[in-house]
C-alpha positions in Angstrom: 3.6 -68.9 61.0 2.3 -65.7 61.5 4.0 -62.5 60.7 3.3 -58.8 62.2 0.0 -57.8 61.8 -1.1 -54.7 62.4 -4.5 -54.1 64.7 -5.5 -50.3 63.5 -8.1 -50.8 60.4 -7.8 -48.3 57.3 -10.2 -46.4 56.7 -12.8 -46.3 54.1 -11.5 -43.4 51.8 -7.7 -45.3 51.5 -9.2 -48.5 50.5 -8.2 -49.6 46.5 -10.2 -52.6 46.0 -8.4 -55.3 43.6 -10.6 -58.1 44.2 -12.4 -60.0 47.6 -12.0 -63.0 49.8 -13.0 -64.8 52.6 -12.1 -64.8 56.1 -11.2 -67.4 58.5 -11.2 -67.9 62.0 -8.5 -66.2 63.8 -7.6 -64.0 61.0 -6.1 -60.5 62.1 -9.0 -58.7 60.3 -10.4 -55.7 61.5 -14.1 -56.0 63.0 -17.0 -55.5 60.3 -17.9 -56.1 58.0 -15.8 -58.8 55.5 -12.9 -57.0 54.1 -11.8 -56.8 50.9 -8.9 -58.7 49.7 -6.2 -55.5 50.3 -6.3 -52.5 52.1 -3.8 -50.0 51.5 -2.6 -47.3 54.1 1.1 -45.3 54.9 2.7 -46.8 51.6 1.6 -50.4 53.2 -0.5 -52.5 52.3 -2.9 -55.6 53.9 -2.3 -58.1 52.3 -4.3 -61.6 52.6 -1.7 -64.8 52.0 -2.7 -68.1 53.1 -5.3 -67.2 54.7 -3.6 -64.5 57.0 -3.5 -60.7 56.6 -0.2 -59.2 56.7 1.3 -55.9 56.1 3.5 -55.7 53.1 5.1 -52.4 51.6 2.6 -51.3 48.5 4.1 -51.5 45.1 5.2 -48.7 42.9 2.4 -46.6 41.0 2.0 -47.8 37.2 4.3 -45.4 35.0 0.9 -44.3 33.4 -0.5 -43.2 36.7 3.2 -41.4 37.7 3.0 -39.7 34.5 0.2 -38.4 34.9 1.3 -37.0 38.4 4.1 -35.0 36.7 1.9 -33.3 34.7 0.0 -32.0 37.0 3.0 -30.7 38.8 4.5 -28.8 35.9 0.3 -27.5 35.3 1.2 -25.6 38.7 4.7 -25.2 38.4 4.3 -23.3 34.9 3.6 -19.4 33.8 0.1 -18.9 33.0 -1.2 -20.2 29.2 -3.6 -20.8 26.8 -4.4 -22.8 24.0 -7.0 -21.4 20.9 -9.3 -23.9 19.5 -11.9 -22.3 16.9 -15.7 -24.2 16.9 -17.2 -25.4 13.9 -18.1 -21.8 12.1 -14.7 -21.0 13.4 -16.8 -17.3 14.5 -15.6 -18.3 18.5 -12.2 -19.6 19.9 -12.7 -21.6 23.0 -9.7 -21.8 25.3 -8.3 -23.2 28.1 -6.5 -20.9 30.6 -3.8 -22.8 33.1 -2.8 -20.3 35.5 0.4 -21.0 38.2 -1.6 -18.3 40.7 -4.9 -20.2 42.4 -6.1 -16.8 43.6 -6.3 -15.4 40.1 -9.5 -13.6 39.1 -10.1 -14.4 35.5 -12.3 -17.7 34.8 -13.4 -18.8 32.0 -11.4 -16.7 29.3 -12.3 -17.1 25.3 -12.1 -14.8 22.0 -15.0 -14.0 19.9 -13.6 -13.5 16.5 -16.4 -12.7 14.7 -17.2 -9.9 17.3 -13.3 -9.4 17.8 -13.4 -9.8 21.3 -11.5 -11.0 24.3 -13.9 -11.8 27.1 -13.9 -13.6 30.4 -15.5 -14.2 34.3 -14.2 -12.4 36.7 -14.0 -13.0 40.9 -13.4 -10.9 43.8 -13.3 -7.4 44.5 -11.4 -5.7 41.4 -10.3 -2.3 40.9 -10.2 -2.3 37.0 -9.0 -4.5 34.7 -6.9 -3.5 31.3 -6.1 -5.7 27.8 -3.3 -5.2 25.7 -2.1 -6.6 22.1 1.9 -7.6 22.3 2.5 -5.4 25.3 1.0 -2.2 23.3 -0.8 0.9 24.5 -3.1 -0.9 27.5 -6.5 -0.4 26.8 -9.4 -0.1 30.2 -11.6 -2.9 29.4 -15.5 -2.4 29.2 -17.3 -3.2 32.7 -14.4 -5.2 33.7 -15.3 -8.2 31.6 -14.3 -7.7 27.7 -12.2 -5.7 25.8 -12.6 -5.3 22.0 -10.0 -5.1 19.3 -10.9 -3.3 15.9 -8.8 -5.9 14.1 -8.0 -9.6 14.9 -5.3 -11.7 12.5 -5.6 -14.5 10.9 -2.1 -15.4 10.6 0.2 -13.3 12.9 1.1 -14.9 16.1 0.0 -12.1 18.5 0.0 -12.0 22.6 -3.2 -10.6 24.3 -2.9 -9.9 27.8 -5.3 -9.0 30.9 -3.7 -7.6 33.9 -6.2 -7.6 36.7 -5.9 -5.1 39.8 -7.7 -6.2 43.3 -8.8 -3.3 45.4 -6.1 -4.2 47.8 -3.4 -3.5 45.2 -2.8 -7.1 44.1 -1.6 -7.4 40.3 -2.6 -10.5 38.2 -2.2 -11.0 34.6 -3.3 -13.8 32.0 -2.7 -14.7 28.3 -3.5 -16.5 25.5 -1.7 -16.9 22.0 -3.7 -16.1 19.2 -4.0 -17.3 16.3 -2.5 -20.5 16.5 -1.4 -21.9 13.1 -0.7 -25.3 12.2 2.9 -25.8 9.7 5.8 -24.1 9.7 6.5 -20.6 9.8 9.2 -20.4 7.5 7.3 -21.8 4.8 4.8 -19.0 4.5 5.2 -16.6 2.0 7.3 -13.8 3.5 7.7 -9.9 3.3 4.2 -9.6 1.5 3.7 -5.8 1.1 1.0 -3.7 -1.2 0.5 -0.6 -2.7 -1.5 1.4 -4.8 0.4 3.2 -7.8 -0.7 5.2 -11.5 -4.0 6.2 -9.5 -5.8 2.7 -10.3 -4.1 -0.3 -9.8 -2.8 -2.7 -6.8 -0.2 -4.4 -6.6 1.7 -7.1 -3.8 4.4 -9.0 -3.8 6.2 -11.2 -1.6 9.2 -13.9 -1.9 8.8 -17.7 -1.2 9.5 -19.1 1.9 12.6 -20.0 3.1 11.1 -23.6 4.6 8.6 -23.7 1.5 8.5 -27.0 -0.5 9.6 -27.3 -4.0 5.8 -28.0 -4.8 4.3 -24.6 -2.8 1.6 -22.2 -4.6 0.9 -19.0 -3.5 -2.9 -17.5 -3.4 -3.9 -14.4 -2.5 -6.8 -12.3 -1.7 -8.5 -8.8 -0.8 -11.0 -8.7 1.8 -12.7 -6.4 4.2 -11.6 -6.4 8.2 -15.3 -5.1 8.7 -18.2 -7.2 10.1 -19.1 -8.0 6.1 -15.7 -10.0 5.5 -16.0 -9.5 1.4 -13.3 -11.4 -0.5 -12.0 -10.9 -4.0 -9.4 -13.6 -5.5 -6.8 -12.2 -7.3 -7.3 -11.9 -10.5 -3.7 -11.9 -12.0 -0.7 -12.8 -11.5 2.9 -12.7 -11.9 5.5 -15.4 -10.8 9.3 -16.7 -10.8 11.1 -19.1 -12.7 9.3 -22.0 -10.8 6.1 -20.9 -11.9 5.3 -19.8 -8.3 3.2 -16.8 -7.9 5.2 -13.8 -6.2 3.1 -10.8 -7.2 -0.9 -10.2 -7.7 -2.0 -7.4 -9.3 -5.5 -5.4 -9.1 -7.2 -3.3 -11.3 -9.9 -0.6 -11.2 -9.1 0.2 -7.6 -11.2 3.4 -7.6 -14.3 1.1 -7.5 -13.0 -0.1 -4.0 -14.2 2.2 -1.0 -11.5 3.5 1.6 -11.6 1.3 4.3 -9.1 -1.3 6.0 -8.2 -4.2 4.0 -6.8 -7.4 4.9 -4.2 -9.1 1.8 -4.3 -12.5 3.1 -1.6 -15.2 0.8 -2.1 -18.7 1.7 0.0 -21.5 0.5 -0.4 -25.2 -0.2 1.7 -27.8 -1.1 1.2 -31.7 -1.1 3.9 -32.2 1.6 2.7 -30.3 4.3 0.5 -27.4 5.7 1.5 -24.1 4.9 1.0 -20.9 7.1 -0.9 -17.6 5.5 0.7 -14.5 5.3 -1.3 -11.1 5.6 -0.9 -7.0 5.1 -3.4 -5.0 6.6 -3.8 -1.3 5.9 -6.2 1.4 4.7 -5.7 1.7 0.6 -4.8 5.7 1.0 -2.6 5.1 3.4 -0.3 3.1 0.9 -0.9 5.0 -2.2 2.6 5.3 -3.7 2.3 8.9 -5.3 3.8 9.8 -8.9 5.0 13.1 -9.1 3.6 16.1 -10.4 3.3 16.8 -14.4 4.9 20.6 -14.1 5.7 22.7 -17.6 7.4 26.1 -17.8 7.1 29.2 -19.5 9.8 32.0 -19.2 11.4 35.6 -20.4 13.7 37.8 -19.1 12.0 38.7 -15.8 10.6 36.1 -14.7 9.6 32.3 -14.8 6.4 30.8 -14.6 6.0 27.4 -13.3 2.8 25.3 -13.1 2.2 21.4 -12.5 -0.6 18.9 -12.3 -1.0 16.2 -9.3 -3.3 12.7 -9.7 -3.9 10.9 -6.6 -6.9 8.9 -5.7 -7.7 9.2 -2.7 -6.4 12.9 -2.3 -6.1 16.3 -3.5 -4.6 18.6 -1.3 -0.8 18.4 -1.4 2.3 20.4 -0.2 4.6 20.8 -3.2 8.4 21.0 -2.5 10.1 22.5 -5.8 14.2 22.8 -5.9 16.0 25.0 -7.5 19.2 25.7 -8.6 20.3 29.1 -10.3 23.8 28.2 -12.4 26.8 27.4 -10.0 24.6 28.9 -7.0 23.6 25.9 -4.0 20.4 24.6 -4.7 17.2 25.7 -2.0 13.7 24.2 -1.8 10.7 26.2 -1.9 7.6 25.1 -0.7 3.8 25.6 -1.2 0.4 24.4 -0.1 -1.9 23.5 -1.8 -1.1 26.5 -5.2 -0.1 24.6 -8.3 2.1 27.4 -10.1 4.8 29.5 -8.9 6.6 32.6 -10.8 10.7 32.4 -10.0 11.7 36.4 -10.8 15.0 37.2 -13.0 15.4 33.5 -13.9 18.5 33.5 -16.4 19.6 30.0 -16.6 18.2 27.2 -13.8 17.0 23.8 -13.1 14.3 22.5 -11.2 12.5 19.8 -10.2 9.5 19.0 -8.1 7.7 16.3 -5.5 4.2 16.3 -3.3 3.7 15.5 0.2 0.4 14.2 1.8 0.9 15.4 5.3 2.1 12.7 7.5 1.3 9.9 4.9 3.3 9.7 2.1 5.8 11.9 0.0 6.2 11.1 -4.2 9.7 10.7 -5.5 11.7 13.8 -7.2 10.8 15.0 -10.7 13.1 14.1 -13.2 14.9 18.0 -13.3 14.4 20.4 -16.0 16.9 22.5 -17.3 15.7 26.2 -18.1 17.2 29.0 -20.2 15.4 32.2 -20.2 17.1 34.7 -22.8 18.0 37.8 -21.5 16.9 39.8 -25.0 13.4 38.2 -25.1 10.4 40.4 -24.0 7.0 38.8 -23.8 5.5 42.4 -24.5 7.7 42.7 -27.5 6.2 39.7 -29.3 2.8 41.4 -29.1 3.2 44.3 -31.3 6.3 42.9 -33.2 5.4 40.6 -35.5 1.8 43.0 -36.6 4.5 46.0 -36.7 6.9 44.0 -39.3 3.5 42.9 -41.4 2.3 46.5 -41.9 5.9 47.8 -42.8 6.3 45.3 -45.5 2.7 45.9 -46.8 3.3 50.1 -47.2 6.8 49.1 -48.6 5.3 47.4 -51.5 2.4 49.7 -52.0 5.3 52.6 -52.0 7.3 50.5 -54.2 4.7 50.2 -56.8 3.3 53.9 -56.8 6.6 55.1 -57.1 7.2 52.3 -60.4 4.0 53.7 -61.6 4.9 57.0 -61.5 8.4 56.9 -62.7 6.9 55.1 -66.1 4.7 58.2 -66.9 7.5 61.0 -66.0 9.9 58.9 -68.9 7.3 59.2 -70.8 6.5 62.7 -71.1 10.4 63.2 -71.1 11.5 60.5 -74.0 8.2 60.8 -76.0 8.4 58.4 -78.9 9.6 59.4 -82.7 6.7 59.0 -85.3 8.0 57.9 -88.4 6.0 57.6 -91.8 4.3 54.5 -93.0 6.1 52.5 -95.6 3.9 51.5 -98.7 5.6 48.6 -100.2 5.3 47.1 -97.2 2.1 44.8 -97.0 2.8 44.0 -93.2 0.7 46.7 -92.3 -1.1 45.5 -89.4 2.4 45.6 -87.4 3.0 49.3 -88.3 2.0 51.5 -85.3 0.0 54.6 -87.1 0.7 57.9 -86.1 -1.6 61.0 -86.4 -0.1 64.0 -88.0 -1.3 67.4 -86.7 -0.6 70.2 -89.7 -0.5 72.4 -87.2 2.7 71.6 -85.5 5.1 71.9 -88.8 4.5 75.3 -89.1 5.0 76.1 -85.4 8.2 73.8 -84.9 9.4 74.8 -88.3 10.7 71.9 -89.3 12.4 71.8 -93.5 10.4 69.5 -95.3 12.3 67.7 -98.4 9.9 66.2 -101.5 11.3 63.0 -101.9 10.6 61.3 -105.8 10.5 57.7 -106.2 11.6 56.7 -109.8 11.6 53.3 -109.5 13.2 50.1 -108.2 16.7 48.2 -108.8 
């Protein structure tokens, strides 16, 4: 029995071959050349059974092939985006750029790394073209086919963007993701920050991830953002009670020039991947400053205060000094650039002192110093003083000894001493003093002399 046929043949470009047959006579097959053994047109399909070609409705795509067909529709149906892919030297990122806008200008978009830049193809008449970095300060881009960033990360998720005007006024814009790291975020070590302190050394810290694995290590490492990439491991450092490093410290930082560094931590762990972490900055630009060394001299007019900064990286500072006279509210003075400053009539005060780089960074407060300057103290005084004193006490011993010296020969000439005469029983004659008798004075002080006769001894 023969069913509905249909007369029109499909054409050439609807035909799915699944296999061929033979013809017989009679057969409802379109003229030509011998058919294959379905044809398949207007969700129907010809369909040889028995020997006669019907039309039957075509079967269902395969759920591979309808798959397949949905993803193509959410390709179209989707914002624009990108996906980063570095090659082997991992110097270039290839990537692909879906974009829901057909008439879109940019082809062919990619990232240079080791260049640091974002270039691509571009179609149509354009008016100009500008890139920015996580919708920052837009940037023209150079001849309307690249635009170069001074620094690219390595482990901060970051948006770039092209917005493309035609020279009718049409708008377009396109963007890629870079970089693209594989793990999870929360297990890279977070709030990683540096800085430079007592003039020579580096230090940076950070805490472990909140997603970390028991098993994570932290490494981290100093390198250059310039075209030379140089890399120095840390050499030391300091960890928790897990044995997990949290800090790395550097030394001899003066040997390091003044350029941008990048402080790149990486993790790994035997459970799974685990993100880097970086800090970029110049090293002067996150010096932490130690206040100035200041000593003070004073009398009762006036106060002389002098300090001494160390920086390395600068030395030209603003100084802030406060001050506070007894009860009175303290006040802040301020110089550039002068190390010492004289506070007139002081009496009693405190003080303390900090430096300011500019813009940059400012050093804590001095510890303050409490200053008494005695109203009966002269400077000028202790000059002459002290020689003054010495030479009084010099002529008060020379007058005290001339005046000893001649007191002992004016008693002398006053209280003469008595001769007396020289006993000759006694043998001891060596302790006698001998006096000289002048002949000539009895008769002129008239003195009675008595003769004295010795008859002999008890």
């Amino acid at each position: 029995m023969l069913r509905e046929t249909e007369s029109e043949s499909p054409g050439a470009a609807e035909l799915e071959t699944q296999g061929r047959g033979r013809g017989s006579g009679g057969d409802p097959r379109p003229p030509g050349p011998e058919p294959p053994a379905t044809w398949t047109r207007a969700g129907r399909r010809l369909l040889l059974s028995h020997g006669t070609w019907v039309w039957t409705p075509a079967p269902a795509l395969p759920a591979s092939r309808a798959t397949m067909a949905l993803l193509w529709l959410v390709v179209f149906l989707v914002p624009a985006s990108c996906t980063v892919r570095p090659d082997q030297d991992g110097h270039h990122a290839q990537l692909q750029v879906l974009s829901a806008d057909p008439k879109s200008p940019i082809e062919n978009f990619r990232m240079q790394t080791r260049s640091k830049t974002l270039s691509w193809d571009v179609t149509g008449n354009v008016s100009n073209i500008h890139c920015s970095k996580n919708s920052n300060s837009p940037t023209k881009a150079q001849n309307n086919h690249s635009c170069k960033f001074y620094v690219l990360p390595k482990c901060e998720l970051s948006n770039y963007t092209v917005t493309v005007t035609m020279a009718n006024g049409e708008s377009f814009s396109t963007w890629l993701q870079y970089p693209v790291q594989e793990g999870s975020p929360g297990a890279a070590a977070r709030g990683l920050t540096c800085w430079v302190h007592d003039v020579d050394f580096l230090t940076c810290s950070w805490e472990v991830g909140t997603e970390a694995p028991s098993d994570v290590q932290y490494h981290a490492y100093l390198e250059t953002v310039t075209r030379t990439g140089k890399k120095w491991e840390c050499p030391r450092y300091s960890t928790n009670e897990l044995g997990t490093h949290i800090q790395c410290h550097f030394q001899n930082i003066s040997a390091f020039a003044d350029v941008q560094y990048r402080f790149l931590v990486n993790g790994t762990s035997a459970e799974s991947r685990i993100p880097c972490s970086e800090f970029i900055a110049y090293l002067s630009h996150i010096e932490a400053l130690s206040p100035p060394n200041m000593t003070i001299s004073c009398n009762k007019s006036h106060s002389v205060m002098e300090w001494k900064m160390s920086s390395l990286f600068y030395n030209m500072f603003q100084y802030e000094l406060e001050i506070q006279k007894g009860t009175e509210r303290p006040y802040v003075h301020k110089e550039d650039r002068k190390t010492s400053f004289v506070l007139s009539n002081p009496g009693a005060y405190t003080v303390r002192i900090r430096a300011r780089v500019r813009f940059y960074q400012t050093s804590p407060w001095s510890a303050s110093q409490s200053v008494v300057c005695h109203k009966e103290e002269d400077a000028d005084l202790h000059l002459w003083l002290t020689p003054l004193v010495i030479a009084l006490v010099t002529l008060l011993v020379v007058g005290c000894a001339l005046f000893l010296c001649k007191r002992y020969s004016v008693l002398q000439k006053l209280f003469p001493p008595i001769p007396h005469m020289k006993d000759p029983l006694d043998n001891n004659t060596h302790s006698e003093r001998m006096l000289a008798w002048e002949s000539d004075r009895a008769g002129q002080e008239e003195c009675p002399v008595a003769k004295v006769q010795v008859l002999g001894e008890k």
